[in-house]
MDAnalysis code that builds the backbone (N, CA, C; Angstrom):
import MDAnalysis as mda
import numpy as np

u = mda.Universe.empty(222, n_residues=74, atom_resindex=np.repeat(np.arange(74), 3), trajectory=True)
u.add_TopologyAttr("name", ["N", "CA", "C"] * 74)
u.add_TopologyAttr("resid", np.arange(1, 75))
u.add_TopologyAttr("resname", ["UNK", "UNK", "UNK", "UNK", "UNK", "UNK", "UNK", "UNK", "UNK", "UNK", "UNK", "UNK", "UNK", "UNK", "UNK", "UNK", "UNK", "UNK", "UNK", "UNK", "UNK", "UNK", "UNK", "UNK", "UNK", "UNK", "UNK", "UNK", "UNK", "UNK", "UNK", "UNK", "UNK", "UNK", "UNK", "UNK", "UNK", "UNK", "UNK", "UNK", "UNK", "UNK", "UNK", "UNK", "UNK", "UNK", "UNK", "UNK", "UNK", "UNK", "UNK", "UNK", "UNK", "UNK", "UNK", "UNK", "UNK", "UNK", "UNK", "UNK", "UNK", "UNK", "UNK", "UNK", "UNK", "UNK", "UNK", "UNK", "UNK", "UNK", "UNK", "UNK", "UNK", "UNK"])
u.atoms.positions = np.array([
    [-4.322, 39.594, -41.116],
    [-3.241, 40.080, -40.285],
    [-2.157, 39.012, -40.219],
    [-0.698, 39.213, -40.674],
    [0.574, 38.562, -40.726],
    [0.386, 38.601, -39.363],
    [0.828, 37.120, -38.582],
    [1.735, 37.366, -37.013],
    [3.358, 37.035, -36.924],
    [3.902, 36.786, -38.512],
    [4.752, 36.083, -38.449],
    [6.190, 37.206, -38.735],
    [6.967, 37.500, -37.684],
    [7.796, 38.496, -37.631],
    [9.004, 37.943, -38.064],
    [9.648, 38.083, -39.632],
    [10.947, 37.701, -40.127],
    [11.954, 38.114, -39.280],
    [12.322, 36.804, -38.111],
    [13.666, 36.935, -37.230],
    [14.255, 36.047, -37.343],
    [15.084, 35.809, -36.472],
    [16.373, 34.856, -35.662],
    [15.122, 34.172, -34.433],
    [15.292, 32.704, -34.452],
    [15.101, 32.368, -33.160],
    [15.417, 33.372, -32.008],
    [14.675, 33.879, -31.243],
    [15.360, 34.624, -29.794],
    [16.125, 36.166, -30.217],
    [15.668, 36.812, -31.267],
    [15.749, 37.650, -31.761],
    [14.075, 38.709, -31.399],
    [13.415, 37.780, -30.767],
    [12.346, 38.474, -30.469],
    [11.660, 38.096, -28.990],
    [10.872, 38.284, -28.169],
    [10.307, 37.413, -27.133],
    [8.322, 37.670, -27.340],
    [7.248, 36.653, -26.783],
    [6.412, 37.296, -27.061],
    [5.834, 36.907, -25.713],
    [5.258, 37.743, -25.377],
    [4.694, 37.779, -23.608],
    [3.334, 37.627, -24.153],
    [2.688, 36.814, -23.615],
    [0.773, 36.452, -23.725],
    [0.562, 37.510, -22.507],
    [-0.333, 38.489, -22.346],
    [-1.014, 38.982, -21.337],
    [-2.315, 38.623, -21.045],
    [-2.145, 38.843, -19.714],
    [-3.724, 38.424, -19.154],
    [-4.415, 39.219, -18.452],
    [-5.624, 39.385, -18.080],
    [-6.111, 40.685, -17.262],
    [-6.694, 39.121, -15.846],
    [-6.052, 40.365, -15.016],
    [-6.267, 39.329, -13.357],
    [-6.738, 39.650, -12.440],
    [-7.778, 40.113, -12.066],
    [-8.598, 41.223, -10.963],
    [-8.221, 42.760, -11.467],
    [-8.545, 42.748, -13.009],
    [-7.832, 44.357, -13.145],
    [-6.118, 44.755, -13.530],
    [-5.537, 44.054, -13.285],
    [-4.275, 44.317, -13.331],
    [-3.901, 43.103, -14.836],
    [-2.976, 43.976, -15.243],
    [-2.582, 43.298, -16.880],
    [-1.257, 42.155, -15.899],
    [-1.389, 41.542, -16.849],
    [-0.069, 40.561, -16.058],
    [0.360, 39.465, -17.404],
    [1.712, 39.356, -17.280],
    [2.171, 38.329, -18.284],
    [2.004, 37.446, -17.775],
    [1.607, 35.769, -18.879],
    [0.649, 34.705, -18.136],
    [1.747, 33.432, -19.083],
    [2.392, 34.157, -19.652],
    [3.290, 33.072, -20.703],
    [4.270, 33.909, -21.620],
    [5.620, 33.094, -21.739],
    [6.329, 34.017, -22.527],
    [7.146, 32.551, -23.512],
    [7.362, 33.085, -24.934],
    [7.969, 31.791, -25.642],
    [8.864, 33.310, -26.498],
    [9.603, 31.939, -27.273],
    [10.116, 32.542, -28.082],
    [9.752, 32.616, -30.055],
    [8.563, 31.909, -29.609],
    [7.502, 31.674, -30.705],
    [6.379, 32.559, -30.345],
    [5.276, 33.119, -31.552],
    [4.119, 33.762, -31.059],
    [3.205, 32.108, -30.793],
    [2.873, 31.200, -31.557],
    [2.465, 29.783, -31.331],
    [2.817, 29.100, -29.998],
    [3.742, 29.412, -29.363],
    [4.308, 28.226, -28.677],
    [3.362, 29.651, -27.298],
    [3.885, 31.266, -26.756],
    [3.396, 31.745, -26.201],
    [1.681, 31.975, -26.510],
    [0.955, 32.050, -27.356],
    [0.083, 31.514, -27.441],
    [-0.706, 30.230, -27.053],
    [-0.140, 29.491, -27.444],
    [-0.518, 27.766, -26.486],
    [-0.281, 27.649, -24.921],
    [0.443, 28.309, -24.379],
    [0.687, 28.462, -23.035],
    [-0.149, 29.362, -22.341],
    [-0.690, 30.393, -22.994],
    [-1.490, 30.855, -22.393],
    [-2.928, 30.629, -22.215],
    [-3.078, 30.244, -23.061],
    [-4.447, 29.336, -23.580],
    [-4.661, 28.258, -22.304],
    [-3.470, 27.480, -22.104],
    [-3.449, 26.138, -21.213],
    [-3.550, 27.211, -19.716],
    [-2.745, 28.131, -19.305],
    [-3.447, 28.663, -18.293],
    [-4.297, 29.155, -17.668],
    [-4.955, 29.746, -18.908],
    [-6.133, 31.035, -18.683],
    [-7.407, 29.489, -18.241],
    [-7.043, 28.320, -18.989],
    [-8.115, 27.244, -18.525],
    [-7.498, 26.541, -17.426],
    [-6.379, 26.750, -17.015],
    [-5.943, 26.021, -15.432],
    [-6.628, 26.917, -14.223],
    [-6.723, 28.520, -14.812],
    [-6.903, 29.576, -13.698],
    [-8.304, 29.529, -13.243],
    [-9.631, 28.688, -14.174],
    [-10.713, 28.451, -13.704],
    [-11.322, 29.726, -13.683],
    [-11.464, 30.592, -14.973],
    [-11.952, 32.165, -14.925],
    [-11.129, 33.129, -14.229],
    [-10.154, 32.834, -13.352],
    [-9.346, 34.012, -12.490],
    [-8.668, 35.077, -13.390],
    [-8.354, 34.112, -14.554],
    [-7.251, 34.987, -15.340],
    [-8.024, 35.096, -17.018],
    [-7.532, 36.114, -17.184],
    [-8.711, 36.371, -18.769],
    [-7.275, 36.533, -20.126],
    [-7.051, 35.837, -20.867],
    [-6.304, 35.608, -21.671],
    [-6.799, 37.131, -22.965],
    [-5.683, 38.388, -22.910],
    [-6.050, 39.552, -23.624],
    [-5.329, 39.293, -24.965],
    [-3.993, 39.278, -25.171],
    [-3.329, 39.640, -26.543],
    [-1.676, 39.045, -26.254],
    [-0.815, 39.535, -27.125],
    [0.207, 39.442, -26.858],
    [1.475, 40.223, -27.273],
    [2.402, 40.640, -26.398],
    [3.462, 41.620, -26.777],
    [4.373, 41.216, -27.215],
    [5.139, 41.853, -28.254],
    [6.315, 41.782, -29.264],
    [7.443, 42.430, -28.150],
    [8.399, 41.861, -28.098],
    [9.436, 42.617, -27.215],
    [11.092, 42.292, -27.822],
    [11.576, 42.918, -28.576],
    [13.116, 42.370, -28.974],
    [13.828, 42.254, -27.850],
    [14.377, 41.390, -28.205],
    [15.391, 40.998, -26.546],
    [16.784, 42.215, -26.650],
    [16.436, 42.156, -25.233],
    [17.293, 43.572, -24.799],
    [17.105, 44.797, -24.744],
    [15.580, 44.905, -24.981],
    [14.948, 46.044, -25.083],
    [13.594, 46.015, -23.610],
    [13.276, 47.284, -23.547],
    [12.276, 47.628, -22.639],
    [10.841, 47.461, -22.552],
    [11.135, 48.237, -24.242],
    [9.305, 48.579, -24.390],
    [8.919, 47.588, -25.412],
    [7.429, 47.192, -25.774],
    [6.998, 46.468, -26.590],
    [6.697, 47.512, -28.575],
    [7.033, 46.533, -28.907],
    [7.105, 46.661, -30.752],
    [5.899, 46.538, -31.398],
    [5.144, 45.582, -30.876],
    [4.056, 45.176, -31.738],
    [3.228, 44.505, -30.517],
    [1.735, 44.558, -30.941],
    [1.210, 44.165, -30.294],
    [-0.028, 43.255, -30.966],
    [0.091, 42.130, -30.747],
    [-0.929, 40.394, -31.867],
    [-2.027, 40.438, -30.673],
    [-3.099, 39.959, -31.928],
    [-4.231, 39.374, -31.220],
    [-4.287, 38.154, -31.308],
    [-4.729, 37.279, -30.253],
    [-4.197, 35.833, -29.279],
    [-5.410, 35.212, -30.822],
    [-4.473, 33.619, -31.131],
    [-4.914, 33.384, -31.723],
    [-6.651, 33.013, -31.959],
    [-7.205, 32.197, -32.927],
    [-8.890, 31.926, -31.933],
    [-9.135, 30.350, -31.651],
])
């Protein structure tokens, strides 16, 4: 699986989601899938199990809905 989406810097955003008592919640957002990936990683181990590190959403900036959806690196 490619994660690597031919853009522009900031031509894209990628939100890390997390599941948090049930509820999906964004836990990190970059403008890299690597850089939002690493951030979420560093939280989901600050949150001490609270927060469960799921995947991550493709979102073009200026838009609503998500494009693509990556599985968090391993």
């Amino acid at each position: 699986m490619s994660i690597n989406i031919q853009s522009r810097l900031g031509d894209y955003l990628y939100l890390a989601m997390g599941d948090c008592n049930g509820h999906k919640v964004v836990i990190a957002v970059g403008y890299t899938f690597g850089y939002a990936d690493k951030k979420a990683k560093q939280f989901e181990e600050a949150s001490l199990g609270t927060v469960k590190y799921i995947d991550i959403s493709v979102v073009k900036s200026g838009d609503k809905e998500k494009c693509k959806t990556l599985e968090k690196l391993a």
